[in-house]
C-alpha positions as CSV (number, residue, x, y, z in Angstrom):
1,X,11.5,-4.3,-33.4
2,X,10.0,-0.8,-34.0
3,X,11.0,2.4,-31.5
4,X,8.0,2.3,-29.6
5,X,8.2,-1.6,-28.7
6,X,11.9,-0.8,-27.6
7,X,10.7,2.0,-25.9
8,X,8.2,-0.2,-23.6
9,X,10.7,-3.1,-23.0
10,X,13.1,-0.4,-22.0
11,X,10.4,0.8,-19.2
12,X,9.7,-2.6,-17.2
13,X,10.5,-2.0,-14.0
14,X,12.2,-5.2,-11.7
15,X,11.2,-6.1,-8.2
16,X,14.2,-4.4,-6.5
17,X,12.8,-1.2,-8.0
18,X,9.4,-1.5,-6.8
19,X,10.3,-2.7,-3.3
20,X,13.1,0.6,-3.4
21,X,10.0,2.6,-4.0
22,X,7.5,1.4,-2.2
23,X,9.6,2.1,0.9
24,X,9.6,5.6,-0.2
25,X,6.5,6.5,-1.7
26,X,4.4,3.8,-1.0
27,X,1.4,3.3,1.9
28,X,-0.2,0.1,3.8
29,X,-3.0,1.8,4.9
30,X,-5.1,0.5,7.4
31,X,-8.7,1.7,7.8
32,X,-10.8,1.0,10.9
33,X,-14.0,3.3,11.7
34,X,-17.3,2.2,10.7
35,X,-15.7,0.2,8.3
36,X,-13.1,-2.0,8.2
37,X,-10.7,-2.2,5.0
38,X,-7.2,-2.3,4.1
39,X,-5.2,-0.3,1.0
40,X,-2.4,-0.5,-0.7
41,X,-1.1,3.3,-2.7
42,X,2.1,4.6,-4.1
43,X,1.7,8.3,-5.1
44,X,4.0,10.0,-7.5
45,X,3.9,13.1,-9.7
46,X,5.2,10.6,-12.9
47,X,1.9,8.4,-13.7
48,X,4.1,6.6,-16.6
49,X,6.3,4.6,-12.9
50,X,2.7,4.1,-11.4
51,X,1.1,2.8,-14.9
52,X,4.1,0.4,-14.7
53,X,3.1,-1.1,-11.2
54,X,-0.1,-1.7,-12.2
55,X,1.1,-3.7,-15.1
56,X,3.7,-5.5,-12.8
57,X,1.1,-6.5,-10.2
58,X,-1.8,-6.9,-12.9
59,X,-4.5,-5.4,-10.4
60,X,-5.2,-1.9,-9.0
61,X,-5.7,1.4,-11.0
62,X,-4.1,4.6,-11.4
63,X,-5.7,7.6,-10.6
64,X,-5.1,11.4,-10.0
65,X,-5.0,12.4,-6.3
66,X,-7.8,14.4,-5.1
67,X,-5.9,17.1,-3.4
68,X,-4.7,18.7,-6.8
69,X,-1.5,18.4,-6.8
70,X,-0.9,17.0,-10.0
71,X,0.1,13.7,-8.5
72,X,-1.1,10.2,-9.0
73,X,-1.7,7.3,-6.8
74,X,-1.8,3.5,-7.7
75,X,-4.2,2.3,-5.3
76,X,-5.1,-1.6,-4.7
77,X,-8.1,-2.4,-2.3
78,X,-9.9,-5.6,-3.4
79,X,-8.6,-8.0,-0.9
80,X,-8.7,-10.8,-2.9
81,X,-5.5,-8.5,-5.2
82,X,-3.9,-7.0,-1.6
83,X,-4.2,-11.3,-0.3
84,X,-3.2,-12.8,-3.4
85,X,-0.3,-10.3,-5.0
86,X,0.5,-7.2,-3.1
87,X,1.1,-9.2,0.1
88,X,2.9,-12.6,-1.4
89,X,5.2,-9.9,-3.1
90,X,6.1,-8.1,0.1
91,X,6.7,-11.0,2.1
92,X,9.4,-12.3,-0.5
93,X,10.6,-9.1,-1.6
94,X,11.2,-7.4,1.9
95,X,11.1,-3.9,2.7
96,X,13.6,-1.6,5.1
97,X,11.9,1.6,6.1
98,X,8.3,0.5,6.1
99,X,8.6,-3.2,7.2
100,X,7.0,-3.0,10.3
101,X,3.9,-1.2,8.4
102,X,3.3,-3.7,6.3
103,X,3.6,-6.5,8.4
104,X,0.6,-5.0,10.5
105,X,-0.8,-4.2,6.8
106,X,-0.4,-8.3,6.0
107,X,-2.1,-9.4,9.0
108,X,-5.0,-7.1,9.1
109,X,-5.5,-8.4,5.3
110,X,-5.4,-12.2,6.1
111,X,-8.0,-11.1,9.0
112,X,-10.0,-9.3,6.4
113,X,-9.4,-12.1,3.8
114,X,-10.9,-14.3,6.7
115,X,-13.8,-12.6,7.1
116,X,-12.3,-12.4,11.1
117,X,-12.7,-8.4,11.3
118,X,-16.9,-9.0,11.0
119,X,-16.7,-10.5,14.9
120,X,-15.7,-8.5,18.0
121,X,-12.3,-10.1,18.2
122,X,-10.7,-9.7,14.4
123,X,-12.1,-6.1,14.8
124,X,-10.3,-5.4,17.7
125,X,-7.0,-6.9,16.5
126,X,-7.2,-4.9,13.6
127,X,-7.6,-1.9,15.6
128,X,-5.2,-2.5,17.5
129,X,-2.9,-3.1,14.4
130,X,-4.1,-0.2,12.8
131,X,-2.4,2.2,16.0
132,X,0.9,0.1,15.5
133,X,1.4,1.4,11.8
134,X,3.9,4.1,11.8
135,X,1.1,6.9,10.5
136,X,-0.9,6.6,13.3
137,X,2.8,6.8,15.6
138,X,3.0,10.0,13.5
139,X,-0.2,11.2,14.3
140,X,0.0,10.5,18.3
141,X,3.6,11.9,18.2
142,X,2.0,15.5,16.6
143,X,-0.5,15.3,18.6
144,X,1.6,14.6,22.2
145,X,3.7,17.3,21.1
146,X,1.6,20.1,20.3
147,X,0.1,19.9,23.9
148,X,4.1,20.8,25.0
């Protein structure tokens, strides 16, 4: 085995890594304005980690972030990817910190997946999931607090 194929087997990253991650770095967004979709992103400075997700998950890209930081972001949005790996993987590979985000995350997926978010009712339950995510907690919690 040559250097640089050790070198690439010594980089695969397990499960248990990805989950420990993911509850730091990584985001279930939830978008519901005009339009309804759902992403999945892990931002890092290091693109080599975030080139290794997208290998482990076989979906998604890696790109830089806009606001010039020098950091990347793996991002997966097609809902066919965030229904068929992203949210299988969560569900058996749980998370701590952001558990209750991404269970909102799942279900506004399977509604998307559905096609339930193009009637009145699925877009309302995805709204309403989309103010239950922690980030939007955040948000109100700035927000109630700068009126003080």
């Amino acid at each position: 085995m040559s250097a640089d194929n050790q070198q690439v087997t010594e980089m695969r990253i397990s499960s248990d890594y990805i989950r420990g991650f993911v509850d730091g770095e990584g985001c279930f967004y939830i978008l519901a304005s005009r339009r309804i979709a759902c992403e999945f992103q892990v931002s890092q400075k290091e693109r080599t980690v975030l080139d290794e997700m997208q290998r482990f998950f076989g979906c998604g890209y890696v790109k830089p972030k806009y606001d010039r930081s020098g950091t990347h972001v793996f991002v997966v949005k097609r809902i066919a990817d965030l229904a068929g790996v992203i949210v299988p993987f969560f569900k058996t590979n749980l998370l701590l910190v952001k558990r209750y985000d991404f269970e909102c995350f799942a279900e506004a997926v399977e509604l998307q997946r559905a096609r339930a978010h193009l009637t009145r009712e699925g877009r309302a339950r995805i709204i309403e999931l989309k103010s239950g995510t922690s980030e939007t907690l955040r948000q109100a919690s700035a927000h109630k607090a700068g009126r003080r």
